[in-house]
N, C-alpha and C positions, 0 to 999 in steps of 0.2 A: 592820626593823633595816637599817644600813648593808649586811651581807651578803647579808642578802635581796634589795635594793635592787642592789647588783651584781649575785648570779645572775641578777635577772630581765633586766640590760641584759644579762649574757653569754648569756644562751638567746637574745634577739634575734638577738643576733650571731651564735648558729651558727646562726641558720636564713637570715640573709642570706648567712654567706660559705659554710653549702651550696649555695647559687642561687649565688653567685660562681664557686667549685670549678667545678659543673656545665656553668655557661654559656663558661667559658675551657678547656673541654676538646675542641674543636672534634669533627672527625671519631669522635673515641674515646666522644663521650656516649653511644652506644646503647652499648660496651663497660663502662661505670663503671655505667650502669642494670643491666644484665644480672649485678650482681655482688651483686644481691638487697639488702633494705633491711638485711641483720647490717653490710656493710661499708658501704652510703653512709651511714649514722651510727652515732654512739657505740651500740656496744647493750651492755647491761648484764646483763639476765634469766639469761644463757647464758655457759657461759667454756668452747668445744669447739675441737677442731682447726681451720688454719685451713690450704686450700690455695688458692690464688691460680693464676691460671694464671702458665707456666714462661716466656715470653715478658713478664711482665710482671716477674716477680721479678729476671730479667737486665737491666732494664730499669732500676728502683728501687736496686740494687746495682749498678749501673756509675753511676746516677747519685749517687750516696751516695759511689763511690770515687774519681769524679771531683772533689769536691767535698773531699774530703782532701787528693786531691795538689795540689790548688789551693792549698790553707791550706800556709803556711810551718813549721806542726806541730800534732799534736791537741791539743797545748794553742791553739792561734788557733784552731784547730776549735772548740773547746767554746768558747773566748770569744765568737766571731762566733754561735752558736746562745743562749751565756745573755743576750747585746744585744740579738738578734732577738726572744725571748721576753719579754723586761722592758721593749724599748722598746714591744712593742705593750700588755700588761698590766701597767704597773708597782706596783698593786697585788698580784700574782703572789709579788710581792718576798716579805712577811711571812709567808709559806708556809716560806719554806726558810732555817734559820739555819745553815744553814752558809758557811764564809768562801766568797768568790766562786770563787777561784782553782780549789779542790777542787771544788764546784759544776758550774762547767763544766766541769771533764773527766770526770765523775761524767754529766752528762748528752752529753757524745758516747761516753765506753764506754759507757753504756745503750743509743743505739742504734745504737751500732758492732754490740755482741751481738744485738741486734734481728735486723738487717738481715742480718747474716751468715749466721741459722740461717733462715732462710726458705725456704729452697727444702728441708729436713723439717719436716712438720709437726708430728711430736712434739717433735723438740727445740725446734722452733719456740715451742711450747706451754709447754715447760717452761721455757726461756729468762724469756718473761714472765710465768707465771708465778712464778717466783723474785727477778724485778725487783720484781712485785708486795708480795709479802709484805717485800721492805725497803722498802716506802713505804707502809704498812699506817699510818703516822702522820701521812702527807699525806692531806689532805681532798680525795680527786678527784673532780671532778662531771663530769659532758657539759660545762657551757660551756667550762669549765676547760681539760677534752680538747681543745676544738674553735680555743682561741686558742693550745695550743703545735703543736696539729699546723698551724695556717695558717700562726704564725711561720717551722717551720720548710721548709715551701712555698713560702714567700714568700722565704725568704732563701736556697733553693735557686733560685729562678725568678731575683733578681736576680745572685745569683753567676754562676751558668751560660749564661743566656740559653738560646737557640735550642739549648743543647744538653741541657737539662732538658724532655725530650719530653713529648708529654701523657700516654704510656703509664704513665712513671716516673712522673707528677704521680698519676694514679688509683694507681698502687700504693704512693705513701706515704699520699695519704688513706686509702686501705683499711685499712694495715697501722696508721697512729695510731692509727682508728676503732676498730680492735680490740683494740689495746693498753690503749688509754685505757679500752676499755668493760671490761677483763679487770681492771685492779686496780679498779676500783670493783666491780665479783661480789666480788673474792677480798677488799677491807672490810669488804664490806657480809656478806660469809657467814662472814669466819674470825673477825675481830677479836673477836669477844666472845667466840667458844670461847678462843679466845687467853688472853685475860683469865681467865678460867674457872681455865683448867690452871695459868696462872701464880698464881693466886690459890689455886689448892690444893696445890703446889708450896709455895708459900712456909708455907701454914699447918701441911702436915706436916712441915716442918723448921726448927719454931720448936718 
């Protein structure tokens, strides 16, 4: 099928721009290996706390805020991140029916709250997992993960330049890797209890 026929070219894809990621993080590579295979890719099997080192998180949140005060409001914020993602996927599009405007602010508070709770990891956890269960209707896979965390890589390495370090660059791949890989668990393991209880719900109060 058409779908199928895409995820196979998106898994290409994250296995290229993992060696891309990789190969543009100069001195920091032994740093990005050393952070075990859960964070260099989408891992799904697992949805546990996640602590990052404190030097890196300072790092990914100065550059996240950086990248705020640059935008003339979090609404261009979110516009500049739903471009970056649709110019590179623009079949992405029919995933999300909601109007654009909401859309994009919807995806920078997502990882305004992301980013902010990281340095606990429980709230950390909890954060997305909560982001999780309101996107329990989105179909996330790995390639999926792997072309909104590069969009928005990419559109922080162009904005910022030289001042998007490589340390920041490994701790937003880490932290997508794990985002991405946490709502696909909490799909793949709630939705149908979901389904379940709402379907017994509704039939003892017919």
């Amino acid at each position: 099928s058409e779908d199928e026929y895409d995820d196979a070219g998106m898994a290409q894809a994250e296995v290229d721009a993992g060696e891309d990621a990789v190969g543009g993080l100069g001195a920091e590579v032994d740093e990005f290996m050393g952070l075990g295979s859960q964070l260099q890719e989408v891992q799904d099997q697992t949805f546990e706390e996640l602590q990052l080192p404190a030097d890196m998180i300072l790092e990914t949140q100065g550059a996240w805020h950086s990248f705020l005060s640059a935008s003339s409001s979090r609404a261009a914020a979110g516009e500049a991140i739903y471009n970056a993602l649709f110019d590179s996927a623009p079949s992405l599009q029919s995933l999300f029916k909601t109007p654009r405007s909401v859309m994009a602010l919807r995806f920078m508070n997502g990882l305004n709250s992301i980013i902010s709770a990281m340095e606990n990891p429980t709230e950390f956890k909890v954060t997305v997992e909560t982001l999780g269960f309101q996107h329990m209707d989105l179909e996330v896979t790995a390639p999926r993960v792997c072309i909104f965390r590069d969009a928005i890589v990419d559109l922080l390495d162009m904005e910022m330049g030289d001042r998007f370090t490589s340390k920041a660059r490994i701790g937003f791949f880490a932290m997508m890797n794990y985002v991405g890989g946490a709502y696909i668990y909490i799909r793949r393991e709630y939705a149908g209890r979901i389904k379940i209880i709402s379907s017994s719900w509704r039939t003892a109060n017919n």
